[in-house]
N, C-alpha and C positions, 0 to 999 in steps of 0.2 A: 504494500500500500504506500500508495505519495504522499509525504505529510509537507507542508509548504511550511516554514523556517527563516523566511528572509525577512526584511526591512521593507518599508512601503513604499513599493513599485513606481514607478512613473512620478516620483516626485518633484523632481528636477527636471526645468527643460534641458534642450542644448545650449541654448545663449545664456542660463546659468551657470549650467558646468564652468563656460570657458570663464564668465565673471566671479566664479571660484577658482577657478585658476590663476585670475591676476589676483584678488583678494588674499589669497594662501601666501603667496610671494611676497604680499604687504609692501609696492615699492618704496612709499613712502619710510613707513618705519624702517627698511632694511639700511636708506640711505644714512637717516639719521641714527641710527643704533648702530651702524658699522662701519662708516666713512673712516670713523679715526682709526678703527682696527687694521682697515684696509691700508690706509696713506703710513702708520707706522712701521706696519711690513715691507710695503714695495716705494714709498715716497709719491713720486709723479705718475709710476706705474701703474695707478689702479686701473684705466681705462683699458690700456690692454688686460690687464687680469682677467675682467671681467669679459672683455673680448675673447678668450683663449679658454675660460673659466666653460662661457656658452657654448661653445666648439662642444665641449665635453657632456655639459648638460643637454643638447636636444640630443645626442646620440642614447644619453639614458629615458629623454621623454619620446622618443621613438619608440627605445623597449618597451614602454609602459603600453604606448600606441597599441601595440603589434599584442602584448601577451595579454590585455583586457579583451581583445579578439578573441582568444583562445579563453579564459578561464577569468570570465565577470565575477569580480570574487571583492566585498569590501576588505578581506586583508591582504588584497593586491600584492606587496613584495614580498612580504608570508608563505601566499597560497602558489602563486609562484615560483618560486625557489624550492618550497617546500616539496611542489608538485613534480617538477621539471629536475632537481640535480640530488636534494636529499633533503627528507624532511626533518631534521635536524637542524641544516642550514639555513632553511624557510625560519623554522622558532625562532632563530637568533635574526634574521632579518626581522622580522616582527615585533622581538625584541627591543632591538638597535632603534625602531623608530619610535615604541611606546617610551625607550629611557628620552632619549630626543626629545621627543613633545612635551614629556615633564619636567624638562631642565627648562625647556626653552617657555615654559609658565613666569619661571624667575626674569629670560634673559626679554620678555616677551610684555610681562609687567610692568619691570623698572620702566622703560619708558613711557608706558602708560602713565603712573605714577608722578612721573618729572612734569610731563606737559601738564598734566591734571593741575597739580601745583605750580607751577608756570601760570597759569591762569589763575587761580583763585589766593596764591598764597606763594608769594614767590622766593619767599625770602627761606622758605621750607623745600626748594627743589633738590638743593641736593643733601638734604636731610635721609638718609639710607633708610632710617625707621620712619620717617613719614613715607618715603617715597614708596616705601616695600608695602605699607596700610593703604594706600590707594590705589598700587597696583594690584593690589590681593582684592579688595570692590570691585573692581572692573573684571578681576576672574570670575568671581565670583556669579557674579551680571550674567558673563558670558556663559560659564557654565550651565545656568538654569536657561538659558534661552535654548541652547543646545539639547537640555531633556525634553523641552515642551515639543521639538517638534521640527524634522529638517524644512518642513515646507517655509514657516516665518523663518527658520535661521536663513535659509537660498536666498529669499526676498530679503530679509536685510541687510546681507551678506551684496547682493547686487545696488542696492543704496547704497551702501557706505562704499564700496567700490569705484562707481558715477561719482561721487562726491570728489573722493580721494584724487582718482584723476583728473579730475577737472581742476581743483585745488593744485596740482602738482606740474597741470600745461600752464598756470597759470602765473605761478613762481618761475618757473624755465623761464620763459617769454621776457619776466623782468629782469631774470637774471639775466641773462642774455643781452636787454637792451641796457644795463645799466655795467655789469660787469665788463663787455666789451669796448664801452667808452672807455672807462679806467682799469683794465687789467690788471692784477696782482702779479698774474702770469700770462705771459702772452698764449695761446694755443701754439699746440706743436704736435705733429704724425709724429714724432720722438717717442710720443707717450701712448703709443700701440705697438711701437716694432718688438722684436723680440731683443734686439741687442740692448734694448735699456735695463732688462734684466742681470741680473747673478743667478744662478741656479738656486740658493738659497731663497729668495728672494722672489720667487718665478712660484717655486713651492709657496712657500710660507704665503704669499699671497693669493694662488689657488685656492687653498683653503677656507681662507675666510669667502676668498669671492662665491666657492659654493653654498655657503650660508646666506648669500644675497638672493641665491636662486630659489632654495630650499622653499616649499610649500605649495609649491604647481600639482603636486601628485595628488593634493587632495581629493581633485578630481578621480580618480581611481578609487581612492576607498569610498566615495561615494556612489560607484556605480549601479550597485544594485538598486540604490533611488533613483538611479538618473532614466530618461525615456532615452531610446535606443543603444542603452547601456552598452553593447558589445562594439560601438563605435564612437558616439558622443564624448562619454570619457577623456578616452588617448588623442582624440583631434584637440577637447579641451584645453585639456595639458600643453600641448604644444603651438593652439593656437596663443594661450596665457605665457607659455617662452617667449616666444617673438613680440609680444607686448611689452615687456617685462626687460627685453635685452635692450628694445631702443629704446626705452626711457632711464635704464642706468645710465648708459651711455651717454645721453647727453645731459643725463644730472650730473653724472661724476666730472665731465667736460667741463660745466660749469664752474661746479663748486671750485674746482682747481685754477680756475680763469680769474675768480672773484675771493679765494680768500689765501693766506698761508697756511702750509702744515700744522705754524704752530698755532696760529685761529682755530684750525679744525681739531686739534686735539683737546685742545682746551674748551670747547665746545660739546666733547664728548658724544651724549649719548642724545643732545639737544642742538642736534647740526642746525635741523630746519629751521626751527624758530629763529636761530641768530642769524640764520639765509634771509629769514622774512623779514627781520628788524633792519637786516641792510638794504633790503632794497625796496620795502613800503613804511610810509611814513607810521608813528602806530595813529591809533589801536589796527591799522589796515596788516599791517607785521603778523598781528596776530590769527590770521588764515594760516598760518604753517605751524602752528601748535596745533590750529583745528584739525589739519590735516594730517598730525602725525598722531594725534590723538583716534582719529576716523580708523585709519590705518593698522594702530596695533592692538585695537578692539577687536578690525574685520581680523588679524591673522592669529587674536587669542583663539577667536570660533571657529578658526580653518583647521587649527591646531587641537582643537579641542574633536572635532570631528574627525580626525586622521585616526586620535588614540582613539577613540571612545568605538569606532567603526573597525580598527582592526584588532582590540581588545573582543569585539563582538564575534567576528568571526574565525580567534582561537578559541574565543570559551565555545561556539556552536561546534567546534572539529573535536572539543575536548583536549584539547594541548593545555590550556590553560583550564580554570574555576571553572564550571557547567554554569554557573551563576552572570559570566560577565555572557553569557549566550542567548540570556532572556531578556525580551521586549516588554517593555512598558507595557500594560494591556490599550490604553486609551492613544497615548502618544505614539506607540510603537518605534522608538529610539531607546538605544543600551542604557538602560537608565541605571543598572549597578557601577557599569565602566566610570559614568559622570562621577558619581560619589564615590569610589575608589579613587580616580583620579584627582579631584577635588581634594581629600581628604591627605591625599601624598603631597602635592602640590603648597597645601598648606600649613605643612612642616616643613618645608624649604622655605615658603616664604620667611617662614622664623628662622632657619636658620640662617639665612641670605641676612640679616639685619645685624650679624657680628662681623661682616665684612669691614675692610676701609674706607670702602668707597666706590660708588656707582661704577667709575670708569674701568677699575680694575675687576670687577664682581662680572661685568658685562665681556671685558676681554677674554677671561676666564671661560666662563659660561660660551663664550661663541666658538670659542677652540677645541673646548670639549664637545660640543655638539657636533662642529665639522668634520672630527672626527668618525661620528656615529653616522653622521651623514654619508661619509663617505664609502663606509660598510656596509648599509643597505641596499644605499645606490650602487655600488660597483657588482655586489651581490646580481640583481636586478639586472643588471646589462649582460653577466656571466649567462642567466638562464635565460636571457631571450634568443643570446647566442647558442645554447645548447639543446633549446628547443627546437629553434628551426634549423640544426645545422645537417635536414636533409632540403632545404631549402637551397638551388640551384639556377635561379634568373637571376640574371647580370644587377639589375635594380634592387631587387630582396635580399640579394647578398650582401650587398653593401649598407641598403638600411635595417635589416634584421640580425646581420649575426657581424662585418665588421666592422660597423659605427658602434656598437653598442658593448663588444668584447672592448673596443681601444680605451671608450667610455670610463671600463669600467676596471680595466688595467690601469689607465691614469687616475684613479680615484685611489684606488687602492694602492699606489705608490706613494701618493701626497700624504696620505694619512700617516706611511708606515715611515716615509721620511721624518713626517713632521715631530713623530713622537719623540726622537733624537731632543727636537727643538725646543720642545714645551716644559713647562718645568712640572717637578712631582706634582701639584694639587691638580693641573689640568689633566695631565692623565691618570690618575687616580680619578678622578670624576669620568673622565672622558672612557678610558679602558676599563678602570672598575666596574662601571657599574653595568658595561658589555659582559664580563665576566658571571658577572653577579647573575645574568638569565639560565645560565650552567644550571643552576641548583631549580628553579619553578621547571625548568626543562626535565631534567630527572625525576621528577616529584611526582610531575603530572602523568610522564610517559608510564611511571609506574603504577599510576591508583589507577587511570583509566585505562589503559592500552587502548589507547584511541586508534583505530584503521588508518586515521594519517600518518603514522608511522609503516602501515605494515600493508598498503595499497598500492602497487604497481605504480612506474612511477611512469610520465606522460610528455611524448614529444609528436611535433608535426608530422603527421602524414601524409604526403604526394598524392596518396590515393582517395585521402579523405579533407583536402586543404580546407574546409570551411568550415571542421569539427568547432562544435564550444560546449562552454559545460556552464550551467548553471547549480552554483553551490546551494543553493535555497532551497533546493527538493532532494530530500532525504528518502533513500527508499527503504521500507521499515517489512521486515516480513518477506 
């Protein structure tokens, strides 16, 4: 007998997916929360990073493209991996983005928190224990939006989106016209070639600049709400790339034309607002606090529905709790995932507040993440490659098995380099707490013997190219 198991169908159009796709990426907040990260590592560099960064990221948002084809699964790089190379490696990709999304609450809040206060109380912004209580409101906010219901999250999630870009062509445009009267720095091709690099330098700023990308795949773990789910998705994703690549591009342009390195560090984690104050008179300045504020609300809820959706479908495979597998009866969203999430997230907030300070807390926090990032995603690009690698047209070869193997080979070099780089706390956070899935891995494999472990494992067939599988129908009996 078919027992139906999935999340509510048809919930999402197509032109929301893709506006979760820019929303996830949060361009806004990425700029602000990570300019200084990025200009530290590479100096003038960051435009190409982020140039060279892209390169690397649509070869992995092609994967995603190609294997939601095959296997519409909200735990996307989980089900996956799990399904295509070992399912072992599938838990730790699942892993790798559930520890991710909970770090990035902390890395994801403080800015929340700064603008928040920026606004109402500013002499409190970089106050770590106000700033951590306002961003923990704004989780919180998000959170409960998230159980009620993906239909209003999609809708609001495309408002604050509309908003954010519009806000964000609208800062360019000044900047532009005002920066380029008086440059700090004149514009230079200089700052894309590759020879502006050190190998050092080249790495350590990949890194970060994949955390700029980070969040497009949302779109995947919401497939199973989305309408034409086995395509919507993966176009999503990648149409939210190409949005997302030309507006770093000419923010970072900018920002580089109109201020110094040591403006922009000293600015930290509150780029845009001191962008806005330079180039609109106030209170007009203060559109880029609105807009960083819009920004890291939409990618707490991008975030929030990546864990809360691929927590849902390891607990329905039984890898993880049978508990994070059940729907809200009314809402039909993972409503145990929210409060498990919630509940973790909120002991970091606490402990994030014995930090020294916003900007080092945030550098921290990004590097351990890019890390985690970089294991899922290259994970990801390995099984799209080894899924199709009976795939044999000149075109599919190149977008399904070598764009996304090179993908996901340079991913997993940076990370392994970078550990060299980073100091004990970041990878202790960063590695630890990869490690630490070991043990719910063993735990679960042993109470339930879930069949995801011990179910044939699954690649492209020639003969059957337009195979899919829908995970939602269980067949019982």
């Amino acid at each position: 007998m078919a027992e139906t198991k999935g999340l509510k169908a048809n919930a999402i159009s197509s032109l929301e997916s893709v506006m979760l796709g820019i929303g996830g990426t949060a361009p806004v907040y990425s700029l602000s929360a990570s300019t200084a990260s990025l200009v530290a590592a590479v100096g003038f560099m960051g435009p190409g990073s982020l140039l060279y960064a892209a390169i690397v990221m649509f070869g992995i948002a092609f994967a995603f493209m190609y294997l939601n084809r095959w296997r519409s699964d909200s735990g996307a790089s989980y089900a996956w991996v799990g399904r295509s190379i070992n399912p072992s490696l599938g838990f730790m990709s699942g892993w790798a983005l559930l520890i991710s999304t909970t770090l990035f609450m902390i890395a994801g809040s403080l800015p929340a928190g700064t603008v928040t206060l920026d606004l109402i109380a500013p002499k409190l912004a970089n106050n770590v224990l106000a700033v951590t209580i306002a961003g923990a409101f704004w989780f919180i906010a998000m959170n409960i939006l998230v159980m009620i219901g993906v239909e209003i999250t999609a809708k609001f999630q495309k408002i604050m989106t509309i908003i954010e870009i519009g806000i964000l062509i609208i800062i360019t445009i000044g900047a532009l016209i005002k920066f380029s009267a008086h440059p700090v720095h004149h514009f230079s091709w200089s700052w894309f070639l590759p020879s502006g690099f050190s190998f050092s330098t080249f790495v350590a700023g990949s890194l970060v600049a994949v955390f700029y990308y980070w969040g497009w795949d949302v779109t995947a773990n919401l497939t199973e709400e989305t309408a034409d789910r086995h395509n919507a998705p993966g176009k999503g994703g990648v149409y939210g790339m190409i949005c997302i690549f030309l507006l770093f591009e000419l923010l970072q342009v900018t920002l580089q034309m109109g201020m110094s390195n040591v403006q922009i560090n000293k600015a930290s984690t509150n780029l845009l607002p001191v962008i806005g104050d330079l180039i609109f008179p106030r209170p007009w300045g203060d559109i880029a606090i609105i807009a960083v504020m819009i920004s890291t609300i939409a990618t707490l809820e991008t975030s929030l529905l990546q864990s809360t959706r691929t927590f849902f479908s390891m607990g329905r495979d039984q890898v993880m709790n049978k508990k994070f597998g059940e729907l809200h009866p009314k809402f039909k969203t993972p409503w145990v995932s929210s409060i498990v999430i919630g509940i973790v997230a909120l002991v970091l907030f606490v402990l994030s507040t014995f930090s020294s300070g916003i900007n080092s807390l945030m550098t921290d926090a990004i590097n351990a993440i890019g890390l985690q990032i970089a294991f899922y995603y290259g994970l990801t690009g390995f099984s799209c490659a080894w899924y199709y690698r009976k795939v044999r047209d000149g075109k599919d070869v190149l977008m399904r098995i070598v764009w996304p193997l090179a993908a996901g080979i340079f991913l997993w070099f940076i990370a392994i380099y970078d550990i060299k780089q980073l100091d004990l706390v970041t990878n202790l956070v960063g590695i630890g707490s990869l490690v630490i899935g070991i043990f719910p891995l063993m735990y679960y494999r042993r109470k339930y013997r879930s069949s995801f472990y011990t179910d044939g494992l699954e690649s492209w067939n020639p003969d059957f190219p337009t195979q899919v599988h829908d995970p939602s129908i269980k067949v019982e009996g």
